[in-house]
Backbone as ProteinMPNN parsed JSONL, in Angstrom:
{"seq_chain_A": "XXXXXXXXXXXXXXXXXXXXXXXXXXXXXXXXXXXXXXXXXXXXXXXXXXXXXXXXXXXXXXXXXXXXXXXXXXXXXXXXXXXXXXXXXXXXXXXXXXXXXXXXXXXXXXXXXXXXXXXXXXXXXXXXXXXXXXXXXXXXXXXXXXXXXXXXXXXXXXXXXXXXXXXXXXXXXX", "coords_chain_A": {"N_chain_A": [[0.853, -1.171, 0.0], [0.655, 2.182, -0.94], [0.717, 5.438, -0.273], [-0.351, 6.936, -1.53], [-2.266, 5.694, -1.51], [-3.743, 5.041, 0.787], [-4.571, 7.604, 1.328], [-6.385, 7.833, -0.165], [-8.489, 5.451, 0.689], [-8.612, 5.734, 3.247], [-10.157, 8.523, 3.388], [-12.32, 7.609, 1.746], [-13.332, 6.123, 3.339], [-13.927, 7.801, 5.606], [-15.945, 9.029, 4.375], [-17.84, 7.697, 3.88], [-18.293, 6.738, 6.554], [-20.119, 9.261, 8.11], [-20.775, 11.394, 10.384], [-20.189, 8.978, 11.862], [-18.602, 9.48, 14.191], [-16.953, 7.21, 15.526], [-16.87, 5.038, 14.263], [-15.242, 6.071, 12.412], [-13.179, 6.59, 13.697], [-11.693, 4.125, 14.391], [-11.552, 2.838, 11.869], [-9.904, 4.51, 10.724], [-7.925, 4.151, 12.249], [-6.972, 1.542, 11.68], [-6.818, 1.604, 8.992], [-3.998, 3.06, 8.989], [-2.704, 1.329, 10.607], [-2.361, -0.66, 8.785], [-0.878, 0.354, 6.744], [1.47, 0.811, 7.834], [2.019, -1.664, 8.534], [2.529, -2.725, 6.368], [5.162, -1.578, 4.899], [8.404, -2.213, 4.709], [11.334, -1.505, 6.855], [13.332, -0.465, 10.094], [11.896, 1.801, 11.317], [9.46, 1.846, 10.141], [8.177, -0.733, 11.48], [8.346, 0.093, 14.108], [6.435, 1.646, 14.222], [4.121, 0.772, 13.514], [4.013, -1.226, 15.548], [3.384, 0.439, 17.614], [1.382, 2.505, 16.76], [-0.679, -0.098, 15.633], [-0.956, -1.149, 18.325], [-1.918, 0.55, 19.728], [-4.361, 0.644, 17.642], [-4.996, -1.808, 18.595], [-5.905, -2.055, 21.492], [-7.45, 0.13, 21.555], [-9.795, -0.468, 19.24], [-10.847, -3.187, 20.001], [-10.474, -3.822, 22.753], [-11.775, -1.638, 24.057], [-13.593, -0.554, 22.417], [-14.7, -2.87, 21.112], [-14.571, -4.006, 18.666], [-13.677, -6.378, 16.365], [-11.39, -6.478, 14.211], [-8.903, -7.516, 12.199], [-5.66, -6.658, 11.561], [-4.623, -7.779, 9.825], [-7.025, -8.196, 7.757], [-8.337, -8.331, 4.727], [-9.922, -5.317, 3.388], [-12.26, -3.691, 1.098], [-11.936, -0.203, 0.024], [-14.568, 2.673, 1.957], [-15.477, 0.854, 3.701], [-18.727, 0.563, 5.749], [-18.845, 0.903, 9.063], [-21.546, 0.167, 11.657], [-22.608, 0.91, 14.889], [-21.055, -1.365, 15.41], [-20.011, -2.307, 18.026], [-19.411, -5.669, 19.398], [-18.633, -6.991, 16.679], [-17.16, -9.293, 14.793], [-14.547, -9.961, 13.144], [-12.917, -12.784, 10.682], [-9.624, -13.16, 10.133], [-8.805, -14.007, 7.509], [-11.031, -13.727, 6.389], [-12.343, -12.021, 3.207], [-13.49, -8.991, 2.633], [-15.395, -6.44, 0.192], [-16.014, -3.427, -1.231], [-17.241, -0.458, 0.402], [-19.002, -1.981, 1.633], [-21.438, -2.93, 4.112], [-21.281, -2.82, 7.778], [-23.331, -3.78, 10.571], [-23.983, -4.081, 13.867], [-22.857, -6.719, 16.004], [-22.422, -8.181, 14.432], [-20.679, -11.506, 12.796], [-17.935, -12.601, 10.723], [-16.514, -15.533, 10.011], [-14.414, -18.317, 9.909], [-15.238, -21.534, 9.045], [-14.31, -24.57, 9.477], [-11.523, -25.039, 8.636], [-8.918, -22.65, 9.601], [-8.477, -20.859, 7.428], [-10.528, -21.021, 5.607], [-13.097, -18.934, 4.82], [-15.42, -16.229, 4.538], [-16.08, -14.303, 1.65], [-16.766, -11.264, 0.136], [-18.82, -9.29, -1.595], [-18.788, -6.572, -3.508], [-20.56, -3.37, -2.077], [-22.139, -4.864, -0.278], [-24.837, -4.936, 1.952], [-24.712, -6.024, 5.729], [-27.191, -7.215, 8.383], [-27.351, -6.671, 11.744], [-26.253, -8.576, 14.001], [-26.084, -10.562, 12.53], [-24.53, -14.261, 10.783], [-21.824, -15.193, 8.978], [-20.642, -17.756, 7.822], [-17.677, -19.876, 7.108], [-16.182, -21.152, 3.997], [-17.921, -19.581, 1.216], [-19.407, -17.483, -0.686], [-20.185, -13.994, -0.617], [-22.37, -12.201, -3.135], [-22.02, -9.573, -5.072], [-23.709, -6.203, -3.924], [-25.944, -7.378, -2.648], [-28.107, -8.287, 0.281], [-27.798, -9.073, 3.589], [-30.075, -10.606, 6.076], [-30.877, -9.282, 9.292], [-29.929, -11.203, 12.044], [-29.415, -13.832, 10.684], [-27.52, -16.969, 9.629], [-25.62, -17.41, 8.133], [-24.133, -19.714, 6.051], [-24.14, -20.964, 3.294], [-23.62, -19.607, -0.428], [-24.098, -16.678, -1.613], [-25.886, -15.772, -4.254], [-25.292, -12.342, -6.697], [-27.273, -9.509, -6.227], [-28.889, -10.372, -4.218], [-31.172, -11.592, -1.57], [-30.798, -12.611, 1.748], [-32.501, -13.973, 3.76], [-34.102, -14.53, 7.529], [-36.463, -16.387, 7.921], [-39.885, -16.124, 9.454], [-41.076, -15.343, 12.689], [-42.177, -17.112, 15.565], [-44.559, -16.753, 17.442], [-46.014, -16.747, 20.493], [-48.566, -17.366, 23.447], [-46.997, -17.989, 26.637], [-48.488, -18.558, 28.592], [-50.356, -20.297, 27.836], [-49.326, -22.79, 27.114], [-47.707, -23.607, 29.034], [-44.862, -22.627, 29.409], [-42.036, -21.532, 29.824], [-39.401, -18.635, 29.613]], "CA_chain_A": [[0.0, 0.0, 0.0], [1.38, 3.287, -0.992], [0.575, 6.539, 1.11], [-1.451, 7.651, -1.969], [-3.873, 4.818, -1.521], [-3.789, 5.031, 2.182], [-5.307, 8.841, 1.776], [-7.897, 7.49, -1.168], [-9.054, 5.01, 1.073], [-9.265, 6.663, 4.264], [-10.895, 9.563, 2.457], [-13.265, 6.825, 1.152], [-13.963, 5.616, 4.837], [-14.324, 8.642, 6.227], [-17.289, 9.768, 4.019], [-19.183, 6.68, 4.114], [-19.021, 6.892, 7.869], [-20.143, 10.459, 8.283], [-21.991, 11.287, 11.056], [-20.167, 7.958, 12.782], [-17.21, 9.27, 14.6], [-16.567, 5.973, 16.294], [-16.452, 4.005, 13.275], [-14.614, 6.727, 11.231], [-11.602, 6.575, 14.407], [-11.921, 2.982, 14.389], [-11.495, 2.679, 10.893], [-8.128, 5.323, 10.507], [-6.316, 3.263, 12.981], [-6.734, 0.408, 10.801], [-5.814, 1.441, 7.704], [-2.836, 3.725, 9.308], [-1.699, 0.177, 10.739], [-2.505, -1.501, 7.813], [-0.612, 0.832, 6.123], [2.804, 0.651, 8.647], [2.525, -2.845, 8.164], [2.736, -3.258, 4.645], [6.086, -1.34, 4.763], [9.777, -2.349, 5.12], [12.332, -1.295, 7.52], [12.828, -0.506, 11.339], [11.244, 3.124, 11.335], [7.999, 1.254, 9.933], [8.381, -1.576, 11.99], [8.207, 0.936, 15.385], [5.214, 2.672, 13.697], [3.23, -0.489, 13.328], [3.809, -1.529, 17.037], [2.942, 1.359, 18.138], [-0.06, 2.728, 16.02], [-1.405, -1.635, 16.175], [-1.013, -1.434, 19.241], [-3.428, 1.52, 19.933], [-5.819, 0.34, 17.589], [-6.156, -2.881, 19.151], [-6.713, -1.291, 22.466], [-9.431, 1.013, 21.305], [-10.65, -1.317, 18.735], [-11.041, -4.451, 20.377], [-10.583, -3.846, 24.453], [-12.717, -0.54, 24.373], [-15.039, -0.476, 21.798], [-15.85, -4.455, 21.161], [-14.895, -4.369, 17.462], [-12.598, -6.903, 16.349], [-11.03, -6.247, 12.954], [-7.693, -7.562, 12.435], [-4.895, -5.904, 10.746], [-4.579, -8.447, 7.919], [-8.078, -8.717, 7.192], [-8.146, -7.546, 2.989], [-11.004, -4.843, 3.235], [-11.843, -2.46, 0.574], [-12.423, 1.417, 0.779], [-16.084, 2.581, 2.12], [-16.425, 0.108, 4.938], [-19.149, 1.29, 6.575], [-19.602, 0.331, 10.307], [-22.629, 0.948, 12.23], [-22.53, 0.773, 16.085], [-19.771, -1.855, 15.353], [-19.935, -3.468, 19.324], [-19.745, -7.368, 19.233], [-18.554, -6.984, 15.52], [-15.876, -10.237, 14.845], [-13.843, -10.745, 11.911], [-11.554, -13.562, 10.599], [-8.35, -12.442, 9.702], [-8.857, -14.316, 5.975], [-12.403, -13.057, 5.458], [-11.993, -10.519, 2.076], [-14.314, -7.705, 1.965], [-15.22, -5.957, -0.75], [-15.712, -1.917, -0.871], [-18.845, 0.013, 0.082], [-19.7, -2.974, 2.688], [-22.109, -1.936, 5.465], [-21.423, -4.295, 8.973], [-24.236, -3.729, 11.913], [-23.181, -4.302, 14.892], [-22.938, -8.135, 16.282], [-22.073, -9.665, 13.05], [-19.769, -12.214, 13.113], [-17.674, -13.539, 9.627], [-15.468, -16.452, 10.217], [-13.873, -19.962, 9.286], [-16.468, -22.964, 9.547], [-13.712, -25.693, 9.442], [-9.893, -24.923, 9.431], [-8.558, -21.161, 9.838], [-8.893, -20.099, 6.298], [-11.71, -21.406, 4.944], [-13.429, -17.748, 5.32], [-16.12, -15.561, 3.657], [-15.831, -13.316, 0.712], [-17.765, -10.653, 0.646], [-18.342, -8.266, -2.55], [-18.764, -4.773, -3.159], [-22.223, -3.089, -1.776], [-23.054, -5.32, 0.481], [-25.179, -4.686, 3.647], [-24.77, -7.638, 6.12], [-27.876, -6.825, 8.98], [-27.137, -6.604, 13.165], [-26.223, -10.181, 14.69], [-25.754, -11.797, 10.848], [-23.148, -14.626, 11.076], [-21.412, -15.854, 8.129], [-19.019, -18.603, 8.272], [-17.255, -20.93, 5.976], [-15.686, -20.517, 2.466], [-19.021, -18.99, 1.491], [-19.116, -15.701, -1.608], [-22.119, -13.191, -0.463], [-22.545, -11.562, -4.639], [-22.295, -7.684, -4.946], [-25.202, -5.476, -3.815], [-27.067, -8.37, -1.691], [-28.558, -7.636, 1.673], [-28.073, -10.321, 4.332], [-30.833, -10.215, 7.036], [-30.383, -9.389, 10.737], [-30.064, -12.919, 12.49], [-29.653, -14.639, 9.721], [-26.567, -17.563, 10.049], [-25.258, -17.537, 6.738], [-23.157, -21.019, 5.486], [-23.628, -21.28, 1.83], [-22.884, -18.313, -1.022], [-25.338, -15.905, -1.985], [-25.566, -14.965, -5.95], [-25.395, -11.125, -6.787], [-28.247, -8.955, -5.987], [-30.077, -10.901, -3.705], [-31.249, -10.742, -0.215], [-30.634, -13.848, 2.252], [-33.317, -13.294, 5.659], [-34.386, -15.44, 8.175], [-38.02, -16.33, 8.177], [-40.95, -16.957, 10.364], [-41.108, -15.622, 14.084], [-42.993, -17.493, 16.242], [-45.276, -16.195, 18.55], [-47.214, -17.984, 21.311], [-48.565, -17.448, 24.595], [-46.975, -18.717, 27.784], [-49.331, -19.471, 29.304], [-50.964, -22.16, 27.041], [-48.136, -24.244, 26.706], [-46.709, -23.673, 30.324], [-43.651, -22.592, 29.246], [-41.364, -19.59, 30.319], [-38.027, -18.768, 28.802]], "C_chain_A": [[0.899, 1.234, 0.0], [0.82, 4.202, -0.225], [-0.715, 7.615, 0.076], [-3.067, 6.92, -1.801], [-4.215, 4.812, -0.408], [-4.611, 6.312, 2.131], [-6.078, 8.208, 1.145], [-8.705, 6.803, -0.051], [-9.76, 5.261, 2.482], [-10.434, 7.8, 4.091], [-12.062, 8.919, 2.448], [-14.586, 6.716, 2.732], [-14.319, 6.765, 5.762], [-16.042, 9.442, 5.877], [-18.278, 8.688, 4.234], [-19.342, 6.219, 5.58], [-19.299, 8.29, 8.522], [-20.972, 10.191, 9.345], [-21.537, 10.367, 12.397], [-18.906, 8.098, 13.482], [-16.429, 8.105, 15.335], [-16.061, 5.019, 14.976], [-15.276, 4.593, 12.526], [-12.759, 6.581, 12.323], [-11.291, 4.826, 14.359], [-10.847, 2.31, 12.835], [-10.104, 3.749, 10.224], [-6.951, 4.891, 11.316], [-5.919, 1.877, 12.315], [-5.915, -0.026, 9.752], [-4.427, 2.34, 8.038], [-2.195, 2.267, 9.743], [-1.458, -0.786, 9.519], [-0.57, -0.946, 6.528], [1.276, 0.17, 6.564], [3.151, -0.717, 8.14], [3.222, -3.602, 7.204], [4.298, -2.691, 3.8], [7.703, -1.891, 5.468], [10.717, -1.56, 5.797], [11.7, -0.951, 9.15], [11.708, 1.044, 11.728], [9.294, 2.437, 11.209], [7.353, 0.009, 10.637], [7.698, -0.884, 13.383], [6.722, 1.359, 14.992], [4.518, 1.853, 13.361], [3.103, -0.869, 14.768], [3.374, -0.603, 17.915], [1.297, 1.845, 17.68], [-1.202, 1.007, 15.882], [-1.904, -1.783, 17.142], [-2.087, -0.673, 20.218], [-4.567, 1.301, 19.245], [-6.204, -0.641, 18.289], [-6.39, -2.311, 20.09], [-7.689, -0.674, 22.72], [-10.194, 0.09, 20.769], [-11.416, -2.273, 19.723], [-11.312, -4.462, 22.01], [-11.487, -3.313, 24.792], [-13.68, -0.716, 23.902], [-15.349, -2.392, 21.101], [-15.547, -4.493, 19.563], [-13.47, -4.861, 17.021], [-12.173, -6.998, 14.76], [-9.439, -6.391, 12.596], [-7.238, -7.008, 11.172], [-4.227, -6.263, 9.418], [-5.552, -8.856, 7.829], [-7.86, -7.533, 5.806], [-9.643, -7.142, 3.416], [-10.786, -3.599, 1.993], [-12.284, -1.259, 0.952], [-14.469, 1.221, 0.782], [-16.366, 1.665, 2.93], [-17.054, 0.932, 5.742], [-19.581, 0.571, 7.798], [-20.498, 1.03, 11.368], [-23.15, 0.278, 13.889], [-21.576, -0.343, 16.352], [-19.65, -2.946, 16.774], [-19.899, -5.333, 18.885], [-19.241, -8.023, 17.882], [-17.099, -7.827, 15.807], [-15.441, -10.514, 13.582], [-13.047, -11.621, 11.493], [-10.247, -12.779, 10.033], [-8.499, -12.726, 8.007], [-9.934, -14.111, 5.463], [-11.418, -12.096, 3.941], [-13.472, -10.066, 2.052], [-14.108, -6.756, 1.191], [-15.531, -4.246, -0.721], [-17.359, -1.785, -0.708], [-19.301, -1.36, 1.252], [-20.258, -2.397, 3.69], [-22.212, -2.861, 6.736], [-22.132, -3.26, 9.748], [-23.416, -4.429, 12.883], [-23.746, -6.171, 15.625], [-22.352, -8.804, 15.02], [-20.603, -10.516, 13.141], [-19.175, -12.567, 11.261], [-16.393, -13.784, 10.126], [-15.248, -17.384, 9.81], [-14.895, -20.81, 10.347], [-15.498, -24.125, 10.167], [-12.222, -25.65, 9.996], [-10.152, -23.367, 9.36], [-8.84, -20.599, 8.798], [-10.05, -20.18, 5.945], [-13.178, -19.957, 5.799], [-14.493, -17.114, 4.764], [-15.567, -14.746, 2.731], [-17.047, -12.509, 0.037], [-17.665, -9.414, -0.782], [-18.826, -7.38, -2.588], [-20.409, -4.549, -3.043], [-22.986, -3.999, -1.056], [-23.525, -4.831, 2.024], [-25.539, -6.279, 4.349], [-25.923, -6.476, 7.841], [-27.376, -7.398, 10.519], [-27.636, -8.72, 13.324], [-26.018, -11.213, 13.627], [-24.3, -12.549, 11.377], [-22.984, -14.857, 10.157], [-20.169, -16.48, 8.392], [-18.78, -19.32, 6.832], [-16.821, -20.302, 4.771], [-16.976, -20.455, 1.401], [-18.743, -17.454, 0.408], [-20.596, -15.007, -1.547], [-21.37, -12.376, -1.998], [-22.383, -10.314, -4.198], [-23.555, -7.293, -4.736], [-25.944, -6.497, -3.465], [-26.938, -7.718, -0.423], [-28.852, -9.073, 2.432], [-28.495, -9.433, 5.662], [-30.364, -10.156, 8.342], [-31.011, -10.8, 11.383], [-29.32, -13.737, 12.025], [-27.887, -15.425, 9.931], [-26.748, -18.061, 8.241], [-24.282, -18.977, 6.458], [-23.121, -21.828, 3.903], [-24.069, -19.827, 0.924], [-24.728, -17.792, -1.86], [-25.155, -15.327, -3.431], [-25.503, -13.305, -5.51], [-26.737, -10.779, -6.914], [-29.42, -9.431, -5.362], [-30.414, -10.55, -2.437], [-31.854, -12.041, 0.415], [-31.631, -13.288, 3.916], [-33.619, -14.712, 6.208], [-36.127, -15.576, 8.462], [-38.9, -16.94, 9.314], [-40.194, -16.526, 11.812], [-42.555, -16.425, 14.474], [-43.743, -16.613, 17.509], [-46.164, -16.581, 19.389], [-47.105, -17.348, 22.646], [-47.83, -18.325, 25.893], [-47.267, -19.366, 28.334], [-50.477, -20.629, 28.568], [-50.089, -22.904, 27.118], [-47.482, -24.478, 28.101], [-45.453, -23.438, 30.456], [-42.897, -20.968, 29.753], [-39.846, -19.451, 29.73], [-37.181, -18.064, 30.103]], "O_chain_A": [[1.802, 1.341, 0.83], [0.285, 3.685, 0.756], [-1.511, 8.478, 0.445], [-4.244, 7.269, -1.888], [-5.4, 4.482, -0.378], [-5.527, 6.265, 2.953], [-6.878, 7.721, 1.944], [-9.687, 7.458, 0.299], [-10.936, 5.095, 2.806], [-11.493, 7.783, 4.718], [-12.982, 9.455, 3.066], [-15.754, 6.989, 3.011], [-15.067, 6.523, 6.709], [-16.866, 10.034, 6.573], [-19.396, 8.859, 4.722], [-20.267, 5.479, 5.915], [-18.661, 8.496, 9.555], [-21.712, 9.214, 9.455], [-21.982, 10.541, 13.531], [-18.112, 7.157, 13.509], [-15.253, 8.263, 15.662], [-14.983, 4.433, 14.881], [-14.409, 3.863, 12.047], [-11.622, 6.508, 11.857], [-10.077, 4.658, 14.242], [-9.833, 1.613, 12.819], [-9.511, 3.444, 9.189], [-5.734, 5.063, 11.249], [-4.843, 1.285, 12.405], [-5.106, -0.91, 9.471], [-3.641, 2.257, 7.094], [-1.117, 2.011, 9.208], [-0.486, -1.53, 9.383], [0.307, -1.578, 5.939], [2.015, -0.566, 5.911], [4.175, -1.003, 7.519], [4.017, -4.539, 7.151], [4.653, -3.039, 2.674], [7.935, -1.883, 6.677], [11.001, -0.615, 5.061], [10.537, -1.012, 9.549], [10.775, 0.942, 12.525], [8.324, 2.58, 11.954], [6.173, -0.278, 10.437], [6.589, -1.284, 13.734], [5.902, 1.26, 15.904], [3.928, 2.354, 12.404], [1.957, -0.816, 15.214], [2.979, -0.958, 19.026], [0.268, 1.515, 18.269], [-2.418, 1.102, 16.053], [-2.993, -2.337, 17.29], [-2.808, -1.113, 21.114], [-5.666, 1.555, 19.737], [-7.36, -0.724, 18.704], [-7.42, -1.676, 19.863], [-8.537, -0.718, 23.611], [-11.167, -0.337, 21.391], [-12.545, -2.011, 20.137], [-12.281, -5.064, 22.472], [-12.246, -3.825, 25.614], [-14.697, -1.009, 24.53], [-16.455, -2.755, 20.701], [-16.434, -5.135, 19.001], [-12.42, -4.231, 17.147], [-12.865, -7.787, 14.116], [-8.74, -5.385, 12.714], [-7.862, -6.851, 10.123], [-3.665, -5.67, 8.497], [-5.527, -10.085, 7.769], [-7.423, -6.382, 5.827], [-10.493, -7.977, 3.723], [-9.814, -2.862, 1.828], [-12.922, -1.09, 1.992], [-15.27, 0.463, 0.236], [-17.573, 1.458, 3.059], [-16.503, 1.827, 6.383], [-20.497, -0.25, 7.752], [-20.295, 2.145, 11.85], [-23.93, -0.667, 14.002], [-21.184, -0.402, 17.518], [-19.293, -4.12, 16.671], [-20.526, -5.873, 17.973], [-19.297, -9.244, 17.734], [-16.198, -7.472, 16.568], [-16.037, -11.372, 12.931], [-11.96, -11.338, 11.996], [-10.316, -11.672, 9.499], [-8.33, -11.777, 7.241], [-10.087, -14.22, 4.246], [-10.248, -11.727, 3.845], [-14.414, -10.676, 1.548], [-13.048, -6.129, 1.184], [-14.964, -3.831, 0.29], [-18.298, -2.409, -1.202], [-20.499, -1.227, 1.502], [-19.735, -1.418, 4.223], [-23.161, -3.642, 6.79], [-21.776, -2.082, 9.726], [-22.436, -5.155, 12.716], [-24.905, -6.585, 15.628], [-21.904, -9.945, 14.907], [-19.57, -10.004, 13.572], [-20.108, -12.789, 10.491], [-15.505, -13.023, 10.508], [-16.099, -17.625, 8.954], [-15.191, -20.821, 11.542], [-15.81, -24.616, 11.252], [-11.762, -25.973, 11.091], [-11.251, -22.861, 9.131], [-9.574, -19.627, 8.977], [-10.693, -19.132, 6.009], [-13.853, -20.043, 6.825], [-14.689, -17.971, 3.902], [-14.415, -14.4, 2.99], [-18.048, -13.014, -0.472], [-16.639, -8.761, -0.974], [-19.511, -7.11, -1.602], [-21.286, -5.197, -3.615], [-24.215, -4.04, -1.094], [-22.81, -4.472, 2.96], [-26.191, -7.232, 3.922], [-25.535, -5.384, 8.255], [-27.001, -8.571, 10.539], [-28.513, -9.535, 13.037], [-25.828, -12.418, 13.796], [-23.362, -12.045, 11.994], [-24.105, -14.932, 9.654], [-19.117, -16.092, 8.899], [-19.467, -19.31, 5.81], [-17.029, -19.116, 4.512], [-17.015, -21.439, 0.662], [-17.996, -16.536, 0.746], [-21.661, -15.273, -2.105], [-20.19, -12.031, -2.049], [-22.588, -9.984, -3.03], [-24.499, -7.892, -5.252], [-26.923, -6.545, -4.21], [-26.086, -6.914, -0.048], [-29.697, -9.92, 2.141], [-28.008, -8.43, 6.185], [-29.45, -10.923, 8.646], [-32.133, -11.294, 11.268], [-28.559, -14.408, 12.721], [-27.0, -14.667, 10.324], [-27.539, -18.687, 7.536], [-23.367, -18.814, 7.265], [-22.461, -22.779, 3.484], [-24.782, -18.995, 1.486], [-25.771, -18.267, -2.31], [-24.305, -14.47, -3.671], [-25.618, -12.94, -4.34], [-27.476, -11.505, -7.581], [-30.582, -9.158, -5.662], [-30.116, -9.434, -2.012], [-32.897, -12.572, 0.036], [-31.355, -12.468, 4.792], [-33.463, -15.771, 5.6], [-36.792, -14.828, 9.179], [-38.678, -17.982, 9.93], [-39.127, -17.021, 12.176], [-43.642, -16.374, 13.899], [-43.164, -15.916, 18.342], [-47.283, -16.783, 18.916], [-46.057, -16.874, 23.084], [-48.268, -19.467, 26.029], [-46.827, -20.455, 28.702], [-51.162, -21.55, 29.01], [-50.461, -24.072, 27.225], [-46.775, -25.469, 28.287], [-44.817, -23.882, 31.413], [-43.263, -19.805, 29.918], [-39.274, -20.499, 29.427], [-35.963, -17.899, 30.03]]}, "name": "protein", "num_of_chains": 1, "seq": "XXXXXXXXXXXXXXXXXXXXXXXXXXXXXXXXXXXXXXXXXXXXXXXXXXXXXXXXXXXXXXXXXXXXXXXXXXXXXXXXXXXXXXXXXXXXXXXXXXXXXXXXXXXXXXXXXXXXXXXXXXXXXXXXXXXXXXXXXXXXXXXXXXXXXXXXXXXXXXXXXXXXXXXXXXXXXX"}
C-alpha cells in the first residue's frame, strides 16, 4: 500500500461513515496500521507496534470491534454501532460494505476457509457468516440470519418466520 492509496481510502472511509465518529476513528487506525505494516524497515516496523497497538486497544478492548490488521477490506467500509462486531483475519471484503453491529464472519472448518464478501453489500445486526461462502455484490443479508452457503449477486438472504405464542398455554417460560 502506498501513502497515496492510504489517503484514497481513508478519504473513502471517512465519508461513508459520516456522522459515525466511532467508526470513522476505528477505521483510521486500521488502515494507518494496515498501512505501517505493509512497509519495510525498522522506522515502519516501530510505527506499526505502536499505532497496532493503539488500535487494538481502542478497537477491540474498548469499543468491542474486532477487525484484524490483515483482514483484505476495501475502501467505504461502513460500520454501524460496530460493538460485538468479529472478523476472521482471511475473510476478504469488498468496498462500500455496510457491517451492523454483532455480526460475526469467520472460518467454519480450518482457519482459512473464510467468507468473501463483494462490493455493496449490507450484512444486517447479529448476521453470522461462516465458511468458504461468496455473499454476490449489492445483496442484503438479514439481521439474524446464520449464513453457510454463497449468496448470488443482488439478492437478499433473511431469516423467516417468528414465532409467537402465549406462555401461558403451553406452560412454558423462557
Amino acid at each position: 500500500m502506498n501513502l497515496s492509496s492510504l489517503v484514497s481510502t481513508c478519504a473513502a472511509d471517512l465519508r461513508a461513515n459520516s456522522g459515525y465518529p466511532k467508526s470513522q476513528v476505528v477505521l483510521l487506525g486500521l488502515r494507518t496500521a494496515q498501512y505501517f505494516r505493509s512497509k519495510p524497515g525498522t522506522l515502519s516496523r516501530l510505527a506499526f507496534a505502536l499505532v497496532g497497538a493503539f488500535y487494538k486497544i481502542g478497537a477491540e478492548w474498548i469499543l468491542g470491534i474486532e477487525i484484524p490488521i490483515g483482514t483484505s477490506i476495501g475502501a467505504g467500509l461502513r460500520l454501524r454501532h460496530g460493538v460485538g462486531l468479529v472478523i476472521n483475519p482471511h475473510a476478504v471484503i469488498g468496498r462500500n460494505v455496510l457491517l451492523r453491529h454483532g455480526v460475526t464472519i469467520g472460518n467454519r472448518h480450518g482457519l482459512t476457509d473464510c467468507p468473501t464478501i463483494g462490493d455493496d453489500v449490507e450484512i444486517g445486526a447479529s448476521a453470522t457468516l461462516i465458511g468458504a461462502i461468496t455473499v454476490g455484490a449489492r445483496s442484503r443479508i438479514g439481521a439474524g440470519v446464520v449464513l453457510v452457503e454463497d449468496v448470488p449477486e443482488d439478492s437478499v438472504a433473511y431469516s423467516t418466520g417468528v414465532v409467537i405464542r402465549s406462555r401461558r398455554e403451553h406452560g412454558s417460560s423462557l
